[in-house]
N, C-alpha and C positions, 0 to 999 in steps of 0.2 A: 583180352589176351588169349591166346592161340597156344596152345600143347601139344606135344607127341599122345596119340591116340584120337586127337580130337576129329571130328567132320568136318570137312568145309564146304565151301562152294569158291569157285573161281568169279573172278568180278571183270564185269566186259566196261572197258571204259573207252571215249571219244567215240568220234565218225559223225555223223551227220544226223544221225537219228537219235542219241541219248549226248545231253549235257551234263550227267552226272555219271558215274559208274553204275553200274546192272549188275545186281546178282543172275549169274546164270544158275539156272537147276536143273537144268538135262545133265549133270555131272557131278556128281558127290565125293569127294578125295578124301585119300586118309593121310592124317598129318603122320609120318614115321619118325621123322626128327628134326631136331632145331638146329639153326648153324651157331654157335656161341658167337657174340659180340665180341670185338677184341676192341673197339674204341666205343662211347657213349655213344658216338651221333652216328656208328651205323645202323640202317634200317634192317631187324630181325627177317632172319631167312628160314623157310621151313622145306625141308622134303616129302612130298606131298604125291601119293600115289590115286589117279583118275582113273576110275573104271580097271579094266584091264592093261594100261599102258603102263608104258615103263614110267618110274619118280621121276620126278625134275623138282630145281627148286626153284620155290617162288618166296617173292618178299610177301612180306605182310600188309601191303597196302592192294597185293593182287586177291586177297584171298577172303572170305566172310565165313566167320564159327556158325554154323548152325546151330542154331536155337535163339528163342528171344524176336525171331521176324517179324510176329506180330508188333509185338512191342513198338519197333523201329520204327516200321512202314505208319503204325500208327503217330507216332512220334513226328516224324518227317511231314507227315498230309497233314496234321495240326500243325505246325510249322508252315507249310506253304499257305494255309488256307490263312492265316494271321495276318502274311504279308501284303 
């Protein structure tokens, strides 16, 4: 789950080189705020400041909390190495 104040990272998804989304790290944003849901099934939006650029908002499936990587990436390569 993703909060106002937290770090992210922006997630590179599709094209021909990755068949899963990428955390990119040349970029670290700061979550400023969240858009309140008004129905269940919409997908959480956050405003999210990169570097020196002006916010924009991104949904929540664009974006990765920093912290815990290890964890994942190790997660994920025991997971593929199973298959």
């Amino acid at each position: 789950m993703i909060n106002p104040g937290d770090i992210v990272y922006r997630l590179r998804k599709g094209g021909f080189i990755h068949d899963r989304p990428v955390v990119v790290k040349d970029n670290v944003g700061l979550v400023i705020k969240e858009r309140r849901k008004i129905k269940p099934t919409e997908v959480p939006q956050y405003y999210v400041q990169f570097n020196k650029e002006t916010p924009k908002w991104y949904y929540q499936h664009d974006l990765h909390k920093i912290g815990g990587e290890r964890n994942e990436d190790a997660i994920l390569h025991n997971q593929h190495s199973r298959a």
